[in-house]
Residue, then its C-alpha position, 0 to 999 in steps of 0.5 A: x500500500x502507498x501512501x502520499x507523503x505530503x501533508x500540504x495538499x492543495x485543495x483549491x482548484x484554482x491553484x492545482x491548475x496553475x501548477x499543472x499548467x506551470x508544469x506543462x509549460x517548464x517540461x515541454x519539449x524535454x526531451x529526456x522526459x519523452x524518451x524514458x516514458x516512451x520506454x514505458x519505464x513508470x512514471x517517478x514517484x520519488x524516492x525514499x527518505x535515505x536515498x534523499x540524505x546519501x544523495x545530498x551528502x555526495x552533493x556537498x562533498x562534490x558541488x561547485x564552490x563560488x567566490x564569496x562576493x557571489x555567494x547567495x546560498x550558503x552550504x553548512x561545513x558537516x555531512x547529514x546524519x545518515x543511517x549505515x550505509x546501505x550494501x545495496x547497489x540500487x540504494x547506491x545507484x539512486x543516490x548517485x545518480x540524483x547527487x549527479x542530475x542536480x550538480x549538473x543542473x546546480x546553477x539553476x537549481x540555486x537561481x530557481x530558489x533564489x527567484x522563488x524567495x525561498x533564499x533568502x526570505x527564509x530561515x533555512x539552517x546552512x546544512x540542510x541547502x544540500x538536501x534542498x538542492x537534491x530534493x529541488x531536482x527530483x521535485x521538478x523532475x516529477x512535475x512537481x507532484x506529490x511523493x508516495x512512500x511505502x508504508x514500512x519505510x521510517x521518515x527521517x526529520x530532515x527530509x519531511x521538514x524540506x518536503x513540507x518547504x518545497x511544497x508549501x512553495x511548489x507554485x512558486x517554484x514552477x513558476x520560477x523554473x518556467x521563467x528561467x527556461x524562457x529566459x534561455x529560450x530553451x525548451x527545457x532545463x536539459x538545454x540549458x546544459x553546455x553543449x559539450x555535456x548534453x552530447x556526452x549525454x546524448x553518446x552515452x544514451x547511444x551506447x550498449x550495455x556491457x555484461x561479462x558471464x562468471x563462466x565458474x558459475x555459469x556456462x554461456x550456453x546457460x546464460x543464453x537459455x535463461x535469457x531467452x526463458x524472460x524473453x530476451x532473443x539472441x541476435x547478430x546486432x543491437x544497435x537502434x533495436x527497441x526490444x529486448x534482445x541481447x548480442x555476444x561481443x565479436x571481441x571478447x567471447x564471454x561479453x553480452x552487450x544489451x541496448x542501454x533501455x534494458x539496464x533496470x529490467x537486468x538489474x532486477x533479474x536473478x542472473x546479474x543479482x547472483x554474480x552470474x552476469x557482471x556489469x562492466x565498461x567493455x575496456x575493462x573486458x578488453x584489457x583482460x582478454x588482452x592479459x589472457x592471450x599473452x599467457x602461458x598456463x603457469x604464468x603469474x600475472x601483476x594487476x595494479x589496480x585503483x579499486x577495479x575488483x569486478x576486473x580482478x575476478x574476471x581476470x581471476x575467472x579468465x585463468x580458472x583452468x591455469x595455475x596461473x597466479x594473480x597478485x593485486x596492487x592498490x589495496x590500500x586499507x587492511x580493513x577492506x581485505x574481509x570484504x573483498x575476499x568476500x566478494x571474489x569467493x561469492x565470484x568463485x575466484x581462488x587464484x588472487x593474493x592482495x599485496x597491500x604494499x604501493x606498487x612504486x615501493x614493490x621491487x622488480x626483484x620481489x620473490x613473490x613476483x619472479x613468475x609474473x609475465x605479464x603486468x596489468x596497469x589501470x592506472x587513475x585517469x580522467x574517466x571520460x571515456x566511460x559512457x555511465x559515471x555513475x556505474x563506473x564509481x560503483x563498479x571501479x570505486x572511483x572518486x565521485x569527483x569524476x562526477x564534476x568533472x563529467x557534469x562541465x564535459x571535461x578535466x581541469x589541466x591541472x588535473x589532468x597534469x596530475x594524472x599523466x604524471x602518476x600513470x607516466x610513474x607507474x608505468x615506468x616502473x612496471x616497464x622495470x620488472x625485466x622478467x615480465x614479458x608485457x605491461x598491458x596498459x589500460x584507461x578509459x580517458x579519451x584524452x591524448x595525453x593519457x594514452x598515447x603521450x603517456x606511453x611514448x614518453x615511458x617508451x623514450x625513458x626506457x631501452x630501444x629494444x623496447x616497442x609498444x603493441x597497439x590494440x589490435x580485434x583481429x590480433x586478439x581474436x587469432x590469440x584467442 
């Protein structure tokens, strides 16, 4: 049972009018809005009380600060009581992507508070303008109507208390929101976006959905059954296709790919919620089948990772039937090792060993590293590769500071210096290990200066007898 949250409910007609009306004029022509209802996804209806709380304190750890001759809204210095974090992804998942929506949208967001006379007219503590903001976007985002709850979930003060404000402004509001895309002429709030950030967005709503199958679980063959069982038809291709179809990678024998709408319905199903189908940016996928084709059945392999533990255990699975051992650089904390054995023994991996030390401080000579041939580096990088930031932070433990940098359609230089310089370290150093064969070198940056600049400049550091190996399908697919 449902049960509306709100307990300032319009009764005047004249009024309920004027809002739909208002709400009608601000989303016309949204685009977005018409795309995720023509998928026949249901309409929003809010979410629950903690999703609003992580949401908000991932907003005040990442929103764009101002000079203090412009500062209009003030932000308190302390993150929002919370309950314990949620292990849910989907929890996650919503709470990121809303943190997401409003920093893209936080200029207009502030400027339609300001308009409205919620700031400065009322006495609004400094901590709470983080959940405002949040909870502003979601509330244009449903047309400004009411939020439903389930009956089992606990209320918290915080956000009853800013419901009950926006609502008691939700005229006003719609109003301000509606002048504010008049005044840019634009025909809705989505197009007010920087143009480099709206075709981000567009290319990422192109692109397919990537997900590996945990072969020590489950075989391909299994997999296809099960799919077709809920409806899914295995075709050649997936591009422009609508229904619910999937394809099997050309590059990568182990990957599906799935049109981008679909995403919600798989995550609901047994095969991704079991580990049986994993979820993951296809460079990843690309980058251990790479590792994969260079190895001999007891060759050891090097992993410095940041945080990438689903390529951790695809590479541990893609070696199942090898002795081949797995060491794993960048755990930084020995508190988290219970987690992610955890993680790898519900994956079905038993060939990893973590070493917690930084990889610059490991040494070429290391005895526990003497059979290593082949070194995987994913290194930190600028992430803008990547066609969802959300699922990347979630899947890779990234820094939700990517989510900035993807809500203004780039990196800082200095930022980007900061980067090149790490992976120029590390990669020199891997380049140090002379019993390695190959270093296998992996970002998901689409700048230059990440890639190609940083590999030819460890190559110029390094011995003539030296050479890189560009990607190559047709090579991977022959060592295969």
């Amino acid at each position: 049972m449902l049960r509306a949250t709100s307990e300032l409910e319009f009764s005047n007609e004249k009024n309920t009018e004027e809002i739909s009306q208002l709400a009608s004029l601000v989303l016309s022509g949204d685009t977005s809005t018409g795309e995720k209802n023509s998928t026949g996804l249901p309409e929003k209806t809010g979410y629950p009380d903690s999703v609003y709380i992580m949401a908000a304190n991932i907003f005040q750890g990442i929103r764009f600060e101002k000079s203090p001759e412009k500062v209009l809204i003030k932000y308190g210095n302390e993150p929002l009581r919370s309950l314990p974090e949620s292990e849910d992804e989907s929890f996650q998942r919503s709470s990121y992507e809303l943190a997401f929506s409003a920093l893209k949208f936080q200029d207009i967001l502030e400027a339609i508070l300001i308009d409205s006379c919620i700031f400065p007219s009322t006495t609004i503590p400094d901590h709470l303008s983080s959940l405002i903001i949040v909870m502003l976007y979601d509330f244009q985002d449903r047309k400004f109507q009411a939020r439903f709850l389930s009956d089992n979930e606990e209320p918290i003060a915080e956000v009853q208390e800013v419901e009950n404000l926006l609502n008691s402004f939700k005229i006003k509001l719609a109003a301000a929101l509606a002048r504010c895309r008049i005044k840019h002429d634009a025909l809705s709030i989505y197009h007010i976006l920087p143009e480099t950030v709206r075709n981000q967005e567009l290319r990422a709503s192109t692109l397919p959905l990537y997900a590996w199958i945990n072969t020590c679980k489950i075989s391909p063959e299994e997999v296809y059954y099960s799919l077709k069982k809920r409806g899914y038809n295995k075709v050649k291709s997936v591009l422009h296709i609508d229904d619910k179809v999937f394809a099997v990678d050309q590059h990568c024998y182990d990957v599906l790919i799935f049109p981008s709408h679909l995403k919600n319905n798989l995550l609901n199903i047994d095969l991704f919620k079991d580990y049986k189908l994993i979820f993951q940016d296809k460079s990843r996928s690309l980058a251990v089948h790479s590792v994969k084709a260079l190895l001999n059945m007891d060759d050891d392999i090097l992993m410095v990772s940041t945080g990438s533990w689903y390529t951790v255990a695809h590479m541990s699975i893609l070696t199942n039937n090898n002795t081949s051992k797995i060491f794993v650089c960048g755990v930084k904390s020995q508190a988290k090792d219970p987690d992610l054995k955890n993680l790898f023994t519900k994956m079905g991996c038993k060939n990893i060993e973590i070493l917690h030390e930084a990889f610059l401080n490991i040494e070429s000579k290391d005895h526990r590293l003497q059979k290593v041939k082949v070194i995987l580096l994913l290194p930190r990088c600028s992430g803008l590769g990547v066609s969802n930031p959300v699922e990347f932070i979630l899947n890779e433990h990234e820094d939700t500071g990517l989510l900035k940098d993807f809500s203004q359609g780039g990196t800082s230089e200095d930022k980007l210096h900061i980067l090149v310089q790490q992976q120029y370290e590390q990669l020199t150093h891997a380049m140090k290990f002379t019993k390695a064969q190959a270093v296998v070198y992996c970002t998901c940056s689409v700048y230059p200066e990440e890639n190609e600049g940083v590999v030819k400049k460890a190559l110029e550091f390094q011995d003539h007898g030296i050479k890189v190996q560009p990607y190559s399908g047709t090579h991977l697919r022959q060592c295969l």
